[in-house]
C-alpha positions in Angstrom: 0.0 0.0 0.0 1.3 2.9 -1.2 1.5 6.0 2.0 0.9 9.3 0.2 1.4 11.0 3.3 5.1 10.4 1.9 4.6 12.8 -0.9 2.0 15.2 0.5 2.8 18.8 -0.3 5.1 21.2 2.2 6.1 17.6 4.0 9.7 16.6 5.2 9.9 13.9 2.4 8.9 16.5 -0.4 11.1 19.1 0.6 13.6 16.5 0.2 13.1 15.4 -2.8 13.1 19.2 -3.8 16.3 20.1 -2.3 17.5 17.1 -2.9 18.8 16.5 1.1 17.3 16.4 4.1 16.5 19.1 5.8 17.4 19.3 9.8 17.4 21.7 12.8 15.9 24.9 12.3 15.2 24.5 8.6 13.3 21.2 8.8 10.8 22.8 11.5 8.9 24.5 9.0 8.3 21.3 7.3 6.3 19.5 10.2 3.6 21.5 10.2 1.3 18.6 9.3 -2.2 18.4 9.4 -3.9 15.0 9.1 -6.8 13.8 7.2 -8.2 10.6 6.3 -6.1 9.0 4.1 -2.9 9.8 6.6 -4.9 8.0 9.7 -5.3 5.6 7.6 -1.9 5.0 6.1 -0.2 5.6 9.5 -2.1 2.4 10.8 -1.4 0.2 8.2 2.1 0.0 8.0 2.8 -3.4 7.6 6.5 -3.0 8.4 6.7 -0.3 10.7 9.8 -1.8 12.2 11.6 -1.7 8.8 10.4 1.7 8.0 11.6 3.2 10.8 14.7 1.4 11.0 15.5 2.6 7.3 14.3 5.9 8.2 17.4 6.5 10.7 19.7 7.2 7.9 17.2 10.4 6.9 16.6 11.2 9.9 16.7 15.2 11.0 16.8 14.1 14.4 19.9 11.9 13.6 21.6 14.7 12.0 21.3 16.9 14.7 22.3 14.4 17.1 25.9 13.6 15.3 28.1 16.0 17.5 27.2 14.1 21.1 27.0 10.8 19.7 30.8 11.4 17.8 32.2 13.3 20.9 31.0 10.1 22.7 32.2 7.2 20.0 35.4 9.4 20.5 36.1 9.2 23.8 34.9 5.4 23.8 37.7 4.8 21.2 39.9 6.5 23.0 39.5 4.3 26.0 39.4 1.2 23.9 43.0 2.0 22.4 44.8 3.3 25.5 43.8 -0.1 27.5 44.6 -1.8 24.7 48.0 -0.8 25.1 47.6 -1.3 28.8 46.9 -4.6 28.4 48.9 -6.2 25.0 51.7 -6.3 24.1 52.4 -4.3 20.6 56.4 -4.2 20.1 56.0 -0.2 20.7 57.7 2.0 23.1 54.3 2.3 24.9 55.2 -1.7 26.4 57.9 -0.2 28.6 55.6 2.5 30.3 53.3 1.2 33.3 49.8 2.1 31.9 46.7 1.4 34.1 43.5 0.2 32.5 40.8 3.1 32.3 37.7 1.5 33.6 34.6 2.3 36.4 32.6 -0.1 37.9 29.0 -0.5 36.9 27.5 0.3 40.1 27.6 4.0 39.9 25.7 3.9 36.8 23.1 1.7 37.9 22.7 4.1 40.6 22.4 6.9 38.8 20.8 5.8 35.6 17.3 6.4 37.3 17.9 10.1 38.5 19.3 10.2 35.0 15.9 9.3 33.3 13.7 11.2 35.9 15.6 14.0 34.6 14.8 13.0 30.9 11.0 12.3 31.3 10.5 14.8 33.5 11.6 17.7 30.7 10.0 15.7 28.1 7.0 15.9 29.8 6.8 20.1 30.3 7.9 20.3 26.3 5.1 18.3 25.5 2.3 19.8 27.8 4.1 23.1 26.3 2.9 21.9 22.9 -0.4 20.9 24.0 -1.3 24.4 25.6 0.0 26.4 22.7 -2.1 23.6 19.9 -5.5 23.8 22.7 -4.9 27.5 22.7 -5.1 28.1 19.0 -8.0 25.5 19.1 -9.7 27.7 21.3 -9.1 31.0 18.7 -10.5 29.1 15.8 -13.3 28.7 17.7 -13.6 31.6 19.3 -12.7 33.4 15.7 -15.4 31.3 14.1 -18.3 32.2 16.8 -17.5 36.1 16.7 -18.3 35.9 13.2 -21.5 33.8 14.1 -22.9 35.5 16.5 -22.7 39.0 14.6 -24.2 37.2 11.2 -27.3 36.5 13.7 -28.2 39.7 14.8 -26.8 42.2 12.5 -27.8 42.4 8.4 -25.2 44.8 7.2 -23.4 42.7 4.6 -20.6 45.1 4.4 -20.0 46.0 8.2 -20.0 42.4 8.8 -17.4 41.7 6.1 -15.5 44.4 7.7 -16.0 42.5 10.9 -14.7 39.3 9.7 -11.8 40.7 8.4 -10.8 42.2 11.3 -11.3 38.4 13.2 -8.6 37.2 10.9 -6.2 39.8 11.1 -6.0 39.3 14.6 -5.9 35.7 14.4 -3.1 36.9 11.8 -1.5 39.0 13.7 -0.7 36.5 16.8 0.7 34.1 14.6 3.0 36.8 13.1 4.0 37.2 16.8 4.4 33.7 17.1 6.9 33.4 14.2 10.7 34.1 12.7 10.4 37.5 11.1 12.6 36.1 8.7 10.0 33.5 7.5 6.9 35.5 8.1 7.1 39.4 7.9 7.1 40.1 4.4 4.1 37.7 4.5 2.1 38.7 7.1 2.6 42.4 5.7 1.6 41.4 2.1 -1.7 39.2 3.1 -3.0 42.1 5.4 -2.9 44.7 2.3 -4.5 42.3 0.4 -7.0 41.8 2.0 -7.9 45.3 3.1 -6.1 47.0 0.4 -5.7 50.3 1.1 -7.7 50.6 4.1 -6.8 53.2 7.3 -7.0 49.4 9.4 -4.5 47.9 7.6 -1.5 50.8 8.2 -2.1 51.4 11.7 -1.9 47.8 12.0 1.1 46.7 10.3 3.0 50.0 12.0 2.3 49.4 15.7 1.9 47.2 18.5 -0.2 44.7 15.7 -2.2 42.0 18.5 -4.0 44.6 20.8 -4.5 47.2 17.5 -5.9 44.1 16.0 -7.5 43.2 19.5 -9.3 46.6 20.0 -10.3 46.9 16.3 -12.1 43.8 17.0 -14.0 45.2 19.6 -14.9 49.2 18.0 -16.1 47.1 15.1 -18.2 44.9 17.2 -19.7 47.5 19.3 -20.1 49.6 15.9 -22.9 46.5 14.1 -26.3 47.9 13.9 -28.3 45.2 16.9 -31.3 45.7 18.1 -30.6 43.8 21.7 -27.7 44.9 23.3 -27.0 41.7 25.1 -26.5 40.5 22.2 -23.3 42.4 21.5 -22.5 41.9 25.6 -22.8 38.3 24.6 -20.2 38.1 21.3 -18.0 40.2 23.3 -17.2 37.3 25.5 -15.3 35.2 23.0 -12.7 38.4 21.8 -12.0 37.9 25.8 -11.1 34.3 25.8 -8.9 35.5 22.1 -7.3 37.4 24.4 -6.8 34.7 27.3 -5.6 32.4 24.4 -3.1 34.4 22.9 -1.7 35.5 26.5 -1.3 31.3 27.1 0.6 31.7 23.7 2.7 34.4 24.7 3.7 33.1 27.9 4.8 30.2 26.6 7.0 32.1 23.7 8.3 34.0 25.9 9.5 31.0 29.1 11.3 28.3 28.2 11.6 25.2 30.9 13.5 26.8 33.3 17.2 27.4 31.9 18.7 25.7 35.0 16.5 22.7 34.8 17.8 22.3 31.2 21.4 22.7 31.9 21.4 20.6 34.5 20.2 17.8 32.6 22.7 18.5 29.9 25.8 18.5 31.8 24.2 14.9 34.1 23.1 13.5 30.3 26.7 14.2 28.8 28.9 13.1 31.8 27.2 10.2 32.1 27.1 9.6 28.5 31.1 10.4 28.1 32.3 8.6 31.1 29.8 5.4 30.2 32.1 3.6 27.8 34.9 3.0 31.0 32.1 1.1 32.9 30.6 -0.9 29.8 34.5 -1.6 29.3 34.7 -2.9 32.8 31.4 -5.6 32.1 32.5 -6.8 28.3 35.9 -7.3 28.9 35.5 -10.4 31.6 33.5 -11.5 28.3 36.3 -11.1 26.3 34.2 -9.3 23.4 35.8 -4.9 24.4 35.4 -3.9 21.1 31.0 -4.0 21.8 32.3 -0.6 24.1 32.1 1.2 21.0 28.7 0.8 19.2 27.1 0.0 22.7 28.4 3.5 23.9 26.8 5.3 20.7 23.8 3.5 20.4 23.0 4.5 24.1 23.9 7.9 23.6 22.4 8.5 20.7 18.7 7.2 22.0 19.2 9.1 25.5 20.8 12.7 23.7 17.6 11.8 21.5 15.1 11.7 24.2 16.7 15.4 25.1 16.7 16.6 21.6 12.7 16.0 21.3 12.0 17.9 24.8 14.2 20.8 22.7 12.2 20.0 19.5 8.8 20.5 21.5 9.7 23.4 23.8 9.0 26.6 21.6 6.0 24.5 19.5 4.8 27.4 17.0 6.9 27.1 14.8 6.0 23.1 14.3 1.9 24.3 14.7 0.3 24.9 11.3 -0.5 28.1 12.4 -1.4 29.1 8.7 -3.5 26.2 7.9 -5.6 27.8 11.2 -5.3 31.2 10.2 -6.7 30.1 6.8 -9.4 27.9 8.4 -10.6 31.1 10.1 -11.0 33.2 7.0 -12.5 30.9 5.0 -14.8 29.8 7.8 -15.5 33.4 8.3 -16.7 34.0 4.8 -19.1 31.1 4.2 -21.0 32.3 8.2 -21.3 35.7 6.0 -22.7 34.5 2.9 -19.3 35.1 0.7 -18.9 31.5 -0.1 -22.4 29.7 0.1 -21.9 25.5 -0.5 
């Protein structure tokens, strides 16, 4: 069965077939902003050889990439060990058989002992970087619908085609506006500045927003255009104005989260425990293998472990800032066009 989730457009494995290399680190992030449907649900549960897949897929792996400096530093250092107590311990016809070398070696014990603390550490910071992703995905969740049932609410009581297309513009654009916020200038500012004249052209809206403080102008245009719709019941306007509140609330979870990483001390902690552990590993795997005759296991053992535990690490760093891995534009988009169909602009 053929998985066109593979080829789907804007994915990892088209990029790469269009760049002709995988992209990694911060150049690969735009490139997992993937949305499911059907067909992907469907193909991600039929693998019938998921284990070869992902075995093969090591080799292409961004994660892998990024991982190559810790898991060479420790290969390195386990090769290193390897050699000198080779010399400690055989006899090679070089000057190095006169000299009284001691075999470099730890027991196991402190490892064992520590391992646990080690992978507390580990799930623990895995954990806040995921629940960071799930608050900033629940949070724009929360927007669409929020951005949707502004739009709703003003279509019921108010008949003014054009104020309310005026209305649901101004919904976007703030919807817009946090996600420019949310983003790398680099990737998004010529963008976000080009879609806003578009779609209000030359409009007094769209240069006071793109020249100030863009997420409360946005945020308080919302509300003067609100409280401008012609409504007979005034409740009614009490009522809508409830969800550009909870906008707010949503895109202050958003901020916060931009804005404080996991504690910097937590994280470099973890680092320095994960890499001395990691670097000084290979002297105590040397100590178990070699009363089983078979030393030369120290070095693939030594980077296979590190490059799963640095991996567990690199994913927490992967999910900590999670906006720029959020489709953020497919939700923007989703709003508009949402938006347009409540006001009649694109009946089914």
């Amino acid at each position: 069965m053929s998985n066109e989730n593979e080829t789907r457009e804007g994915s990892l494995a088209d990029a790469t077939k269009k760049l002709g290399a995988v992209p990694y680190g911060e150049t690969s992030r735009k490139y997992r902003r993937t949305i499911f449907r059907h067909k992907d649900w469907v193909a991600h549960r039929s693998s019938s050889s998921r284990i070869v897949d992902n075995l093969q897929s090591i080799f292409f792996s961004g994660v892998v990439r990024q991982l190559r400096p810790q898991v060479t530093a420790v290969s390195v250092v386990a090769a290193v060990i390897l050699a000198w107590n080779y010399l400690a311990t055989t006899s090679t016809g070089f000057p190095t058989d006169n000299l009284d070398l001691n075999v470099i070696s730890l027991p196991t014990l402190p490892f064992t002992v520590s391992s646990p603390a080690l992978g507390l550490l580990l799930v623990f910071r895995t954990n806040a970087a995921y629940f960071r992703w799930m608050s900033g995905r629940d949070s724009w969740a929360r927007m669409i619908v929020h951005g949707k049932n502004l739009v709703r609410m003003a279509s019921v009581f108010c008949t003014d085609s054009d104020a309310l297309e005026e209305f649901s513009k101004v919904v976007w654009l703030y919807c817009r506006s946090v996600m420019n916020k949310l983003s790398s200038p680099d990737e998004d500012e010529d963008v976000y500045v080009d879609e806003v004249q578009r779609v209000f052209g030359n409009s007094p809206i769209a240069q006071k927003i793109v020249s100030s403080d863009r997420v409360t102008s946005a945020w308080k245009e919302m509300s003067i255009q609100l409280h401008s719709l012609p409504a007979n019941d005034p409740k009614a306007l009490i009522e809508t104005d409830k969800s550009i509140i909870i906008l707010g609330e949503c895109t202050s979870i958003c901020e916060k989260i931009y804005a404080s990483p996991v504690p910097l001390v937590y994280t470099r902690h973890t680092a320095r425990y994960l890499s001395v552990w990691s670097l000084l590993l290979s002297c105590a795997l040397y100590s178990s293998f070699d009363g089983a005759g078979e030393t030369w296991v120290v070095l693939p053992a030594s980077a296979v472990i590190a490059f799963f535990l640095f991996g567990v690490d690199e994913l927490a760093m992967q999910l900590e800032e999670p906006f720029s891995i959020l489709p953020m534009r497919a939700f923007c988009d989703e709003i508009f066009e949402s938006n347009q169909l409540l006001i009649g602009k694109n009946e089914c």
